[in-house]
C-alpha positions in Angstrom: 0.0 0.0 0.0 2.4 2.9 0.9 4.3 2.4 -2.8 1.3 2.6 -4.5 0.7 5.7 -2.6 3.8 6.8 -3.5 3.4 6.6 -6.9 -0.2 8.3 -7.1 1.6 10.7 -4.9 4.2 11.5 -7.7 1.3 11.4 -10.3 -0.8 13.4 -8.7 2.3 16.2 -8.5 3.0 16.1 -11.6 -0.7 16.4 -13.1 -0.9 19.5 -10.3 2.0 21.2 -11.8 0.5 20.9 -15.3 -2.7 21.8 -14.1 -1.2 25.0 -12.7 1.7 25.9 -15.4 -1.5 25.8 -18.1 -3.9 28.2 -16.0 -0.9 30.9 -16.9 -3.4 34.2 -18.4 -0.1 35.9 -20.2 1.3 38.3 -17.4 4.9 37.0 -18.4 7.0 39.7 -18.9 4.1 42.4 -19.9 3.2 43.5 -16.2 7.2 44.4 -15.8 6.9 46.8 -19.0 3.3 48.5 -17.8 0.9 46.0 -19.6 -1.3 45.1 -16.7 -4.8 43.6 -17.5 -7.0 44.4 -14.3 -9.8 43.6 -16.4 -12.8 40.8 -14.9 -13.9 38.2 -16.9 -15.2 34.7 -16.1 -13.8 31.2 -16.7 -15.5 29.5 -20.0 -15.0 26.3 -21.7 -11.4 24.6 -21.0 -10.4 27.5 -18.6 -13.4 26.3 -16.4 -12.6 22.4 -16.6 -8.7 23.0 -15.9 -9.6 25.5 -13.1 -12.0 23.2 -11.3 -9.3 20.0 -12.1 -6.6 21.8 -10.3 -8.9 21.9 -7.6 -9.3 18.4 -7.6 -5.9 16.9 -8.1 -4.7 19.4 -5.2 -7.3 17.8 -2.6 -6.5 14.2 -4.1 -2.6 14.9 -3.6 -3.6 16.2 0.2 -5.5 13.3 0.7 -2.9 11.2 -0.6 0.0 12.6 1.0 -2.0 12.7 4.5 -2.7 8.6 3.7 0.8 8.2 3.6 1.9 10.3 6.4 -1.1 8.1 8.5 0.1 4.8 7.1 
């Protein structure tokens, strides 16, 4: 039990980190030269699936690393 939690831990990192490196809106380098976007606008489509899947994998890598911490 503790290496397959292991390995969904390492999974589960790694799908986070994607999750989170594609939510990126384009502030790179523009908000150091003055091109700030302070608009509002809502999540649609993809945005809103990859938004509420980081949300996801984040809890199921808590769970998972308070599983292993327990076991």
């Amino acid at each position: 039990m503790p290496n397959f939690l292991s390995i969904a831990q390492i999974v589960l990192a790694t799908l986070l980190a994607g999750a989170i490196l594609m939510q990126s809106r384009g502030s790179g380098l523009s908000s150091v030269f003055g091109g700030e976007s302070t608009f509002y606008h809502t999540r649609r489509g993809i945005e809103n699936i990859i938004f509420w899947a980081t949300i996801v994998l984040a809890i199921l890598f808590v769970a998972a690393s308070v599983a292993s911490f327990l076991i």
